[in-house]
N, CA, C and O atoms as a GROMACS GRO file, in nm:
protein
  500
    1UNK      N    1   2.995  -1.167   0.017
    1UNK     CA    2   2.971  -1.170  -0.126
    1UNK      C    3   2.965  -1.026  -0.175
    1UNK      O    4   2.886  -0.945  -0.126
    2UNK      N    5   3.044  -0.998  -0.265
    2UNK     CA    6   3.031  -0.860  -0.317
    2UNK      C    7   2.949  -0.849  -0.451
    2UNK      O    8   2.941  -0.945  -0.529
    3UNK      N    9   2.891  -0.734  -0.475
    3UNK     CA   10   2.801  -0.706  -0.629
    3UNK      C   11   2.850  -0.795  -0.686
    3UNK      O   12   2.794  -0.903  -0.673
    4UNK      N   13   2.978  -0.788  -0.775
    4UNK     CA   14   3.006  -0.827  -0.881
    4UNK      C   15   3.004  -0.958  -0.873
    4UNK      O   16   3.000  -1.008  -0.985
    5UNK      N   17   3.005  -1.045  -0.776
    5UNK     CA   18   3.024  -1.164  -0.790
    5UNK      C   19   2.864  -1.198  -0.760
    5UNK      O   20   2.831  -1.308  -0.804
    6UNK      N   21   2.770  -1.130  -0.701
    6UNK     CA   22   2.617  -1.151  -0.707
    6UNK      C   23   2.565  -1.125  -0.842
    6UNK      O   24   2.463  -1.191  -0.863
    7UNK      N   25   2.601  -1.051  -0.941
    7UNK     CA   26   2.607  -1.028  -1.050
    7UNK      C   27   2.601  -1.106  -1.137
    7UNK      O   28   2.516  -1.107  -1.227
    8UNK      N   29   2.705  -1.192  -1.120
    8UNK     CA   30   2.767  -1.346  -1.205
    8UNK      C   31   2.688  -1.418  -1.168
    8UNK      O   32   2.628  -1.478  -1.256
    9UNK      N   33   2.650  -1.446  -1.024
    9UNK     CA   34   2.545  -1.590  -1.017
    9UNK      C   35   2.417  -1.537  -1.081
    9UNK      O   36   2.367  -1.610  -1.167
   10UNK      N   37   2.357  -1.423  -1.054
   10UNK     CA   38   2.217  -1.430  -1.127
   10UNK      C   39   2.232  -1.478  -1.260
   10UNK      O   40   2.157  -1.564  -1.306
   11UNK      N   41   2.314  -1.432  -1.316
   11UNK     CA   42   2.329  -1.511  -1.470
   11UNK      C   43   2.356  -1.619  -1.493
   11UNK      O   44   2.348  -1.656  -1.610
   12UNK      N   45   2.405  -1.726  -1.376
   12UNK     CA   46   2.410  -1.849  -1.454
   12UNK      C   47   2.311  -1.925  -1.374
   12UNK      O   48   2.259  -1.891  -1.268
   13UNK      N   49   2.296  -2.027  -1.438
   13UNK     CA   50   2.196  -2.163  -1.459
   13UNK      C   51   2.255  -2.205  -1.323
   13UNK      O   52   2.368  -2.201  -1.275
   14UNK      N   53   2.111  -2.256  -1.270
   14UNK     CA   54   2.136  -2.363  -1.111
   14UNK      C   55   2.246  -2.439  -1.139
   14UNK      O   56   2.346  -2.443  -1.067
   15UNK      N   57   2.230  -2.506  -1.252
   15UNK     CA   58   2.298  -2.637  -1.256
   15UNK      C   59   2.486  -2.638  -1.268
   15UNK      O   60   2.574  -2.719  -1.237
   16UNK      N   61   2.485  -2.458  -1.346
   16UNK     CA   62   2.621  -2.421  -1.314
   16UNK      C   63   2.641  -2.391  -1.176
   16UNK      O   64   2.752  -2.438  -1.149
   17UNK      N   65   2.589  -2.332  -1.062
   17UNK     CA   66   2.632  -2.235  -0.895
   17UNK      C   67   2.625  -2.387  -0.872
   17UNK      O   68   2.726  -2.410  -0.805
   18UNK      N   69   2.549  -2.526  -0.895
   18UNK     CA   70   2.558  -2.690  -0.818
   18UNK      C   71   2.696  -2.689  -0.847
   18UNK      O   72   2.758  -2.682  -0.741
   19UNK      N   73   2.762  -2.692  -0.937
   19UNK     CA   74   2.867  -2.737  -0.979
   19UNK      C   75   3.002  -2.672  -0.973
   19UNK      O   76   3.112  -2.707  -1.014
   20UNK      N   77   2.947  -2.540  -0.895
   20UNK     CA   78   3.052  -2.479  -0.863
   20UNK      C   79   3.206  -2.550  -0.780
   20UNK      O   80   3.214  -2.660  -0.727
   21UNK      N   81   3.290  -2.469  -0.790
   21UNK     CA   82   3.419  -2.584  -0.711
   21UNK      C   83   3.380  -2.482  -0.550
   21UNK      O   84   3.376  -2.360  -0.535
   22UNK      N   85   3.353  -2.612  -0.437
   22UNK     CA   86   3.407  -2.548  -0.328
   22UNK      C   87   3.497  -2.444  -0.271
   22UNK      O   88   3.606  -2.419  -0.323
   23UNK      N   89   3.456  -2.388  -0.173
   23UNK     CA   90   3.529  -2.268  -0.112
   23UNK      C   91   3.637  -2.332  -0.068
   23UNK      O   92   3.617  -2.428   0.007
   24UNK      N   93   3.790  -2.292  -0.106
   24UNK     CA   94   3.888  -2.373  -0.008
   24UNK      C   95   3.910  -2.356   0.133
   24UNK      O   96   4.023  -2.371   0.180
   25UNK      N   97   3.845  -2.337   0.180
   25UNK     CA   98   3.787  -2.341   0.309
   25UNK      C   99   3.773  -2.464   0.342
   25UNK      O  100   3.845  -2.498   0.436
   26UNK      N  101   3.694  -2.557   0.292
   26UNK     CA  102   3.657  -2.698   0.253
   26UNK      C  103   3.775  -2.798   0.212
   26UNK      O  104   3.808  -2.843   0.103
   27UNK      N  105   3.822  -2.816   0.332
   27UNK     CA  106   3.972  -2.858   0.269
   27UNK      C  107   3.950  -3.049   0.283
   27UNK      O  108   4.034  -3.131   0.245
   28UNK      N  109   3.829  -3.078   0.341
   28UNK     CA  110   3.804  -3.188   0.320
   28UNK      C  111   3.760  -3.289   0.196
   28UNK      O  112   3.772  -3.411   0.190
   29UNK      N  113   3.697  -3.184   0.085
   29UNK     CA  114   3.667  -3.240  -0.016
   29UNK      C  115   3.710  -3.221  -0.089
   29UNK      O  116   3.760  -3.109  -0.080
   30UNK      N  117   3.739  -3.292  -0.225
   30UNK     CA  118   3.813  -3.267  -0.330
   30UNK      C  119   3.716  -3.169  -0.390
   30UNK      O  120   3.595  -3.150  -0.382
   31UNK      N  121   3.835  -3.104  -0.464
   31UNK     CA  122   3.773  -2.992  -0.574
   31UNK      C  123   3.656  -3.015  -0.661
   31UNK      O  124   3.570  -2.929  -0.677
   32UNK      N  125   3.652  -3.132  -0.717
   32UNK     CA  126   3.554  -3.164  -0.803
   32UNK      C  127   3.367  -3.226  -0.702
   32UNK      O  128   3.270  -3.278  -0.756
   33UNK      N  129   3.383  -3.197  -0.580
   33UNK     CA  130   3.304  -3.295  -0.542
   33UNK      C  131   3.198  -3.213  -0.537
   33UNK      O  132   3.182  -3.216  -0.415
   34UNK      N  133   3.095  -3.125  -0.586
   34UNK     CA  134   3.009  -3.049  -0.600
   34UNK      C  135   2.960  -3.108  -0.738
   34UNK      O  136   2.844  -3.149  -0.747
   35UNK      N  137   3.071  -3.114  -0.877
   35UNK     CA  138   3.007  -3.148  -0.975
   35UNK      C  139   2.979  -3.330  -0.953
   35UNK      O  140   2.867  -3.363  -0.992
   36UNK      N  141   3.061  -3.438  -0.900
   36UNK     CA  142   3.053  -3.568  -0.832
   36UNK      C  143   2.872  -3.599  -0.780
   36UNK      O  144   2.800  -3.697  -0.800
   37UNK      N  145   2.851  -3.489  -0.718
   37UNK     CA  146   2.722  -3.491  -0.690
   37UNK      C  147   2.634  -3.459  -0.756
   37UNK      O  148   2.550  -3.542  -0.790
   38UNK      N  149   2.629  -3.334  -0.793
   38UNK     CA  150   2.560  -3.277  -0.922
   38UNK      C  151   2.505  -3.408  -1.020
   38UNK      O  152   2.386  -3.436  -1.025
   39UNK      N  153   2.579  -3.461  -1.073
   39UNK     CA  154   2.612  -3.602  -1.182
   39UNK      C  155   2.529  -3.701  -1.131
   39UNK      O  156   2.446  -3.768  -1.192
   40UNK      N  157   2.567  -3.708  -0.984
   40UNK     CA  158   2.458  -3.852  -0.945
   40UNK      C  159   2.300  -3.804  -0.892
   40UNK      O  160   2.202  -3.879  -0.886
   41UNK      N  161   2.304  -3.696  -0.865
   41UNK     CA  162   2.141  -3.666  -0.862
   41UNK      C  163   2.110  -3.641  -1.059
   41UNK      O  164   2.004  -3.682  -1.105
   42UNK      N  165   2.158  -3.610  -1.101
   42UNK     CA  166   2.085  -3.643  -1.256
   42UNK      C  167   2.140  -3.776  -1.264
   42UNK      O  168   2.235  -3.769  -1.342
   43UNK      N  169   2.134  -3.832  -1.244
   43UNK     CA  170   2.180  -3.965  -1.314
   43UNK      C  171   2.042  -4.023  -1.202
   43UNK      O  172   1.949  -4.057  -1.275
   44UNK      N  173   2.014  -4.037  -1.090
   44UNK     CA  174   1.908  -4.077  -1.049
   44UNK      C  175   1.744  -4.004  -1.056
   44UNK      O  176   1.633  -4.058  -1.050
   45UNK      N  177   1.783  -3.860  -1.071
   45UNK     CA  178   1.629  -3.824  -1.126
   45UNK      C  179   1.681  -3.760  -1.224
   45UNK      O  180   1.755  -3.663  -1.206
   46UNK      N  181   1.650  -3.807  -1.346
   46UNK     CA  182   1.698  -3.754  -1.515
   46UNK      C  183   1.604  -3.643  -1.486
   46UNK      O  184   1.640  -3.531  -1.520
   47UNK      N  185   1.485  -3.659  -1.424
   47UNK     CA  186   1.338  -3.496  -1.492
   47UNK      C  187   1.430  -3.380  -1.434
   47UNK      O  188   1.423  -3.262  -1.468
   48UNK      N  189   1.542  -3.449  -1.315
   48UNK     CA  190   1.576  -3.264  -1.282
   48UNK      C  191   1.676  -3.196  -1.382
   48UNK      O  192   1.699  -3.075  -1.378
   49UNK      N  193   1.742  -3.294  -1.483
   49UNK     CA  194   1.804  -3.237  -1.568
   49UNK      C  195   1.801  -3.089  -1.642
   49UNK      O  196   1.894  -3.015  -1.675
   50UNK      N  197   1.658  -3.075  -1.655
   50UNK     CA  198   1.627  -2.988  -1.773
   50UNK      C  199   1.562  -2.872  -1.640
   50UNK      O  200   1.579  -2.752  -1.661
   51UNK      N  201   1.499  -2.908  -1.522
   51UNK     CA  202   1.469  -2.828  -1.432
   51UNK      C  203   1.594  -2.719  -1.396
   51UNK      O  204   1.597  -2.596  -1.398
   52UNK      N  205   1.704  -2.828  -1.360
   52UNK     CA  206   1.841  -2.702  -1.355
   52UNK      C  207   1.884  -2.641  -1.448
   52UNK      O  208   1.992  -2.582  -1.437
   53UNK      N  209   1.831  -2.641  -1.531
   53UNK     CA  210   1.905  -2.516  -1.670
   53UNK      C  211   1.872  -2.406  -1.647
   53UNK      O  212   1.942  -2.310  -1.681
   54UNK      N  213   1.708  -2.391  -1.557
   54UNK     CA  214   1.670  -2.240  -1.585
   54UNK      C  215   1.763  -2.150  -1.466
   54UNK      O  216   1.832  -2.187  -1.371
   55UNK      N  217   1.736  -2.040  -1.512
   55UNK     CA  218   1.855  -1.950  -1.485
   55UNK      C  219   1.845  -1.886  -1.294
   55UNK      O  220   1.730  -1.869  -1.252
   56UNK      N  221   1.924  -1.865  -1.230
   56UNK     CA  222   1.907  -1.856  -1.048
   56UNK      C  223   1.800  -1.722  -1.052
   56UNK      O  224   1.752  -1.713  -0.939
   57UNK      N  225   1.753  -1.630  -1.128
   57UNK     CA  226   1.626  -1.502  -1.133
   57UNK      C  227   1.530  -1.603  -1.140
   57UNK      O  228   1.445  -1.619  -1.053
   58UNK      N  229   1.540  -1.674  -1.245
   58UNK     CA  230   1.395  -1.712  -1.296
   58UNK      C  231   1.367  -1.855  -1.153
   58UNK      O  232   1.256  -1.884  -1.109
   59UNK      N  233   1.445  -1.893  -1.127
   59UNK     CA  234   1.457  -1.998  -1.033
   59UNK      C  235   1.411  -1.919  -0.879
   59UNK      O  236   1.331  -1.984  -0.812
   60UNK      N  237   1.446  -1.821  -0.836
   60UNK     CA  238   1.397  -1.714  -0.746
   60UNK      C  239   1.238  -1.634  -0.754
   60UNK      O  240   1.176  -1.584  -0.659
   61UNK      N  241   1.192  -1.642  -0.918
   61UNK     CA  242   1.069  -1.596  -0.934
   61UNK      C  243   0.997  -1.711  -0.927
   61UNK      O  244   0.877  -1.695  -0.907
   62UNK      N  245   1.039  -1.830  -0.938
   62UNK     CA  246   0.931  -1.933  -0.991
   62UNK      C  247   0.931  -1.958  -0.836
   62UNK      O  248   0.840  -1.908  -0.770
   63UNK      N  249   1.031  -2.032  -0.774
   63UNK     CA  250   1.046  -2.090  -0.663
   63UNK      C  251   1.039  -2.068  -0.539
   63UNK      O  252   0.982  -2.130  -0.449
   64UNK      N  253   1.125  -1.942  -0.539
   64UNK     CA  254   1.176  -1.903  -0.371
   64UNK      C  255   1.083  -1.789  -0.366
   64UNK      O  256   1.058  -1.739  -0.256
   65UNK      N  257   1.027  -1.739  -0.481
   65UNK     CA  258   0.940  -1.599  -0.435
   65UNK      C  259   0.806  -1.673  -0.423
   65UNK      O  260   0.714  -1.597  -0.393
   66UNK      N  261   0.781  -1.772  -0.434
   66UNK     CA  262   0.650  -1.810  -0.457
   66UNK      C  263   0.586  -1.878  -0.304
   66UNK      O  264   0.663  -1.930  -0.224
   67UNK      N  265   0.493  -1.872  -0.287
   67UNK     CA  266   0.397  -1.943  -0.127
   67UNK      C  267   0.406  -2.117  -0.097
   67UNK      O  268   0.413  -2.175   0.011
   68UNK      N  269   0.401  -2.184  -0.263
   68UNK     CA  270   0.374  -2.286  -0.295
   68UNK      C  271   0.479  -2.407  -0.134
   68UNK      O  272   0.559  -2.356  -0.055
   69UNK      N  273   0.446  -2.535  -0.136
   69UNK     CA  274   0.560  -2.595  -0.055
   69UNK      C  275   0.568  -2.691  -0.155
   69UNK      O  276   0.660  -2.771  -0.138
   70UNK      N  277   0.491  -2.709  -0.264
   70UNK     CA  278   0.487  -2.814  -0.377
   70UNK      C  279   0.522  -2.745  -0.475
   70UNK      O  280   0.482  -2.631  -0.498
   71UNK      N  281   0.636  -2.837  -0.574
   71UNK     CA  282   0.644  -2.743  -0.695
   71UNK      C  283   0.672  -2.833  -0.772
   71UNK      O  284   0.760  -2.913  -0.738
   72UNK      N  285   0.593  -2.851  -0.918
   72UNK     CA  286   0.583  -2.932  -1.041
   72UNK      C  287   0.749  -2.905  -1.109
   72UNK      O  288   0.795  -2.791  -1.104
   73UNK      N  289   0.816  -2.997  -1.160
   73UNK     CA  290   0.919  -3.041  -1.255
   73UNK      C  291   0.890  -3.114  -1.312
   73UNK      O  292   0.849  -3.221  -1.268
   74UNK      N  293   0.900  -3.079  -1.450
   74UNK     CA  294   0.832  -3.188  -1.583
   74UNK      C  295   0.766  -3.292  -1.532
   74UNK      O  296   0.802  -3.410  -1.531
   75UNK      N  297   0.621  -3.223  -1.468
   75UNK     CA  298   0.477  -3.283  -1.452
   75UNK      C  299   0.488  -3.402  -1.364
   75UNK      O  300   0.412  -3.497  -1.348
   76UNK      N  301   0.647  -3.361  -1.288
   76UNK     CA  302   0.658  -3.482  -1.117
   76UNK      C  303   0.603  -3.313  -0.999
   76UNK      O  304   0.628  -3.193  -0.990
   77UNK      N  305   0.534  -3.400  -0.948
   77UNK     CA  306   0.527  -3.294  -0.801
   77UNK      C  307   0.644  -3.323  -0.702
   77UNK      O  308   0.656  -3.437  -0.657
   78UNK      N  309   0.711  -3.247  -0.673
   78UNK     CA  310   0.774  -3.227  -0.572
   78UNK      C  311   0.742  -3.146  -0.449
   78UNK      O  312   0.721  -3.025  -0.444
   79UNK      N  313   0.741  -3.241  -0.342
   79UNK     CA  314   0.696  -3.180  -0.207
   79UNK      C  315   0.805  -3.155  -0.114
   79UNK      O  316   0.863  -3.245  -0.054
   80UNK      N  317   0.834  -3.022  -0.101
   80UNK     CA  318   0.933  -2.983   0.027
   80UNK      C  319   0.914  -3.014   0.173
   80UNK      O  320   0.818  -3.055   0.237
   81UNK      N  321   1.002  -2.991   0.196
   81UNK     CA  322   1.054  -3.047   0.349
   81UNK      C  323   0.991  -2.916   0.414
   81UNK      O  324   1.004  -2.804   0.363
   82UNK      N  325   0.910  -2.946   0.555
   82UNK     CA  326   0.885  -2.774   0.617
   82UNK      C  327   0.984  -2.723   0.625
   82UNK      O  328   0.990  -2.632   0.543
   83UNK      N  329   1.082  -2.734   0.689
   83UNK     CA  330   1.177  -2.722   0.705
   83UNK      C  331   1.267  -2.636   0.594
   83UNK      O  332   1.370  -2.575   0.625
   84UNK      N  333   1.210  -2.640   0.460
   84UNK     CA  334   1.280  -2.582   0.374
   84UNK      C  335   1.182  -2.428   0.352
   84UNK      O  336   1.060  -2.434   0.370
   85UNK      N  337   1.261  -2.273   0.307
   85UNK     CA  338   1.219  -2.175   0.369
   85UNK      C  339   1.180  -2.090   0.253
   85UNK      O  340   1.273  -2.057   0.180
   86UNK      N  341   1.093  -2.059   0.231
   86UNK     CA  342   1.068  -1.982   0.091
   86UNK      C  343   1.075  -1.812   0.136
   86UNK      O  344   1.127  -1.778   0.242
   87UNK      N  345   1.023  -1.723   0.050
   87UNK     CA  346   1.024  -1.579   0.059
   87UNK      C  347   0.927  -1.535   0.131
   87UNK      O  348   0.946  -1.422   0.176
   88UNK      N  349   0.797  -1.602   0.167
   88UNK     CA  350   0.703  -1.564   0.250
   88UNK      C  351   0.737  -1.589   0.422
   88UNK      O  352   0.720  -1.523   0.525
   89UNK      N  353   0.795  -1.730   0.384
   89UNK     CA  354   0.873  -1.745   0.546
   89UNK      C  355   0.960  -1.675   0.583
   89UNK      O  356   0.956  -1.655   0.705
   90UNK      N  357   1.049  -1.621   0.524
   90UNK     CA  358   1.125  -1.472   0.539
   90UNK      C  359   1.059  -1.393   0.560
   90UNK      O  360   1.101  -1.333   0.659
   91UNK      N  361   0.943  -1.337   0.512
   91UNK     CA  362   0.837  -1.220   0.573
   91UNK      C  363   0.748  -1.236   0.683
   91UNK      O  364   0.695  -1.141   0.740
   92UNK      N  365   0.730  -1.372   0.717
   92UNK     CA  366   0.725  -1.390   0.833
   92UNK      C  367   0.767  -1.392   0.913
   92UNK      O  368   0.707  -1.340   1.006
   93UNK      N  369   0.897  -1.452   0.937
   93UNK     CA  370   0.937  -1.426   1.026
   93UNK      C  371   1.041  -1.281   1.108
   93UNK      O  372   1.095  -1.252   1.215
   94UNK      N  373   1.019  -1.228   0.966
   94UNK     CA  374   1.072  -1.025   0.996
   94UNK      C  375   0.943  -0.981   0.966
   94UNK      O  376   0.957  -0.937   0.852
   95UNK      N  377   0.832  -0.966   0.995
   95UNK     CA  378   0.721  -0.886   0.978
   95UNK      C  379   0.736  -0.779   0.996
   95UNK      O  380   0.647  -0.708   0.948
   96UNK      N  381   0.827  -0.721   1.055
   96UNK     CA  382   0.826  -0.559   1.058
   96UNK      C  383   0.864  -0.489   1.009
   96UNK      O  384   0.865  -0.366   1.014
   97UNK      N  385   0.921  -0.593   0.928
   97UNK     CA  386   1.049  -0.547   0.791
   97UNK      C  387   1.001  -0.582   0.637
   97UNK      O  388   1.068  -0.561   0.536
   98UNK      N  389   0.892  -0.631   0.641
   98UNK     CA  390   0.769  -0.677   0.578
   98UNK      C  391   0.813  -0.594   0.440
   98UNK      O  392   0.870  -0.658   0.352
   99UNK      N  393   0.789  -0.465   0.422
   99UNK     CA  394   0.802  -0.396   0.308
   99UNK      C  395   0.904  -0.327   0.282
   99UNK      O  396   0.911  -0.256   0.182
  100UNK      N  397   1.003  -0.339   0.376
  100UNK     CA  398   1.146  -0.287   0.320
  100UNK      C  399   1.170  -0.427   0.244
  100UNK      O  400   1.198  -0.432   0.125
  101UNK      N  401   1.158  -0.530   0.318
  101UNK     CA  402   1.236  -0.668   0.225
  101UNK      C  403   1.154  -0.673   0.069
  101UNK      O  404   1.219  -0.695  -0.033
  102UNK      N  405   1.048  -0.658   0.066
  102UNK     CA  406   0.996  -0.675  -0.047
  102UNK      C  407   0.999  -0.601  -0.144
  102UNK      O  408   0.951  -0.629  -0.254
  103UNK      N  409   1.080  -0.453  -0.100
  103UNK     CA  410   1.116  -0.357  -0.179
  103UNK      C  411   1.261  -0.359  -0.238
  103UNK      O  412   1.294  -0.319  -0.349
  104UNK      N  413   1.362  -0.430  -0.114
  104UNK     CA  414   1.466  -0.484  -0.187
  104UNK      C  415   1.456  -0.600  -0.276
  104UNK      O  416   1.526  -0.597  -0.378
  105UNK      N  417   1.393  -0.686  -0.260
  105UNK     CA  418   1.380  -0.831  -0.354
  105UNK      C  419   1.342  -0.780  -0.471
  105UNK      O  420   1.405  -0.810  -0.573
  106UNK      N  421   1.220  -0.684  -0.475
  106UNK     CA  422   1.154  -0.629  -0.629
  106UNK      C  423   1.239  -0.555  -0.686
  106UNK      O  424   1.260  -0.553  -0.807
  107UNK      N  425   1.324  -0.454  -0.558
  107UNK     CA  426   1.384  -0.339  -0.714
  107UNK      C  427   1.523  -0.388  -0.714
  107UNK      O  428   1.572  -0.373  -0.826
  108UNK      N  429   1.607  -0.443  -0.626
  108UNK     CA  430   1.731  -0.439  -0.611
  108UNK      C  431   1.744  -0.554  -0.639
  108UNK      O  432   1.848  -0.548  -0.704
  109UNK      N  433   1.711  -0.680  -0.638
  109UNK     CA  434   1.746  -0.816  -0.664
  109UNK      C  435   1.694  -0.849  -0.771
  109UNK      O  436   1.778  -0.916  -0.831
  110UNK      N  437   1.588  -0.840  -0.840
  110UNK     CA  438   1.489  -0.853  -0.946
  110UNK      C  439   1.541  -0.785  -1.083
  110UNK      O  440   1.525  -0.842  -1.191
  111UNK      N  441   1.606  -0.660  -1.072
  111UNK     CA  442   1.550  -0.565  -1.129
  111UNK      C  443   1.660  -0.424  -1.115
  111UNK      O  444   1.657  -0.323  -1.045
  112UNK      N  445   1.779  -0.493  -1.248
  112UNK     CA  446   1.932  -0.421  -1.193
  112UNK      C  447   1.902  -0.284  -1.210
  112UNK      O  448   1.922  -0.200  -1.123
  113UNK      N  449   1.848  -0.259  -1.338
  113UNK     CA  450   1.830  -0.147  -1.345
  113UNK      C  451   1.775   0.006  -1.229
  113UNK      O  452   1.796   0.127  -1.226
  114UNK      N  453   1.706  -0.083  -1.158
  114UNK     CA  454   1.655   0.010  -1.077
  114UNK      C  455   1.747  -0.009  -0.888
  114UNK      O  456   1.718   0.051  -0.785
  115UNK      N  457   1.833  -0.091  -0.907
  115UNK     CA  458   1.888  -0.072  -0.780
  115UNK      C  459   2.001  -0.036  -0.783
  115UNK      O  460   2.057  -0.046  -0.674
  116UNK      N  461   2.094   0.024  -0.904
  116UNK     CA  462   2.175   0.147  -0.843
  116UNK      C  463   2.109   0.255  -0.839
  116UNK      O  464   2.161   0.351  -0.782
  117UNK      N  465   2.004   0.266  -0.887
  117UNK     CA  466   1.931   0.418  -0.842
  117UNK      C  467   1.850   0.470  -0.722
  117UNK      O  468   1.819   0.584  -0.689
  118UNK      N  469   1.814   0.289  -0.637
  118UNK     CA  470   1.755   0.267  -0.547
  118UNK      C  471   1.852   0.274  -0.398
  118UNK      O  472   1.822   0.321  -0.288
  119UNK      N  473   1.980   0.205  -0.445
  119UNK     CA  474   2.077   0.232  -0.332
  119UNK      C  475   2.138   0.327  -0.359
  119UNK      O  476   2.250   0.321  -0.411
  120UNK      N  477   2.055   0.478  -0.317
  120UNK     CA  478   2.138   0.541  -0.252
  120UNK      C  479   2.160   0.605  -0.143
  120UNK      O  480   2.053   0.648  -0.100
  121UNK      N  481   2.260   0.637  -0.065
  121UNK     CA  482   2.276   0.646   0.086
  121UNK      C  483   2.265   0.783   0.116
  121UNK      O  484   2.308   0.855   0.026
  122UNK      N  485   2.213   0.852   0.234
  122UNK     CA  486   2.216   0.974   0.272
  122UNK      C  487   2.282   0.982   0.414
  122UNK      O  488   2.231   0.909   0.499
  123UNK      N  489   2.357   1.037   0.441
  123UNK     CA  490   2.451   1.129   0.501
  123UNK      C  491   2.364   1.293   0.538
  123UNK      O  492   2.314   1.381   0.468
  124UNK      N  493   2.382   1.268   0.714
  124UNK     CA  494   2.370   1.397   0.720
  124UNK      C  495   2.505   1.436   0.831
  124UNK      O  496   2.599   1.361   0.856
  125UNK      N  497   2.485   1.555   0.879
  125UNK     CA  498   2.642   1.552   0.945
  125UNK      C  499   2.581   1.701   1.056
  125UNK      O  500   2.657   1.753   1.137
   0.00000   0.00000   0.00000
């Protein structure tokens, strides 16, 4: 994945990257079968409708940066699978890397402004 195309997903809505068309790589499924699915999980839980609008940052601050394994959508609790891995389980399981990762997530993923000023590389020779 290069910048520019990490760029584009922070800006759009979950519910657009669900609906994205497969990698053709994926030569088993038809093109459309990401949005096929997309359609029948709202069509069986309508509350996640309005949950996927918010945008993949704010979906990363609420969700994946957070400790929680339960997380409220229009006042349903939803309980994750252990199995499913949030940002603290990432720091767990690199503990030694503990505050470099949390320094990339805050300035460089979070926070454009400050990570071309943050990545920069030194060279010595």
């Amino acid at each position: 994945m290069n910048h520019k195309y990490f760029q584009k997903l922070k800006s759009l809505k979950i519910a657009d990257i669900l609906q994205m068309t497969p990698s053709p790589k994926m030569k088993n499924h038809d093109i459309s079968v990401n949005k096929n699915i997309y359609t029948k999980v709202c069509n069986l839980f309508p509350f996640m409708n309005n949950f996927l609008q918010i945008n993949f940052i704010n979906f990363f601050k609420e969700y994946y940066f957070n400790n929680s394994k339960n997380y409220t959508v229009n006042g349903k609790i939803i309980p994750l699978s252990e199995k499913t891995k949030n940002f603290n389980d990432l720091i767990n399981k690199n503990y030694a890397y503990k505050e470099k990762i949390k320094f990339i997530a805050l300035n460089c993923f979070l926070d454009d402004e400050k990570a071309m000023d943050k990545l920069k590389f030194k060279t010595e020779y």
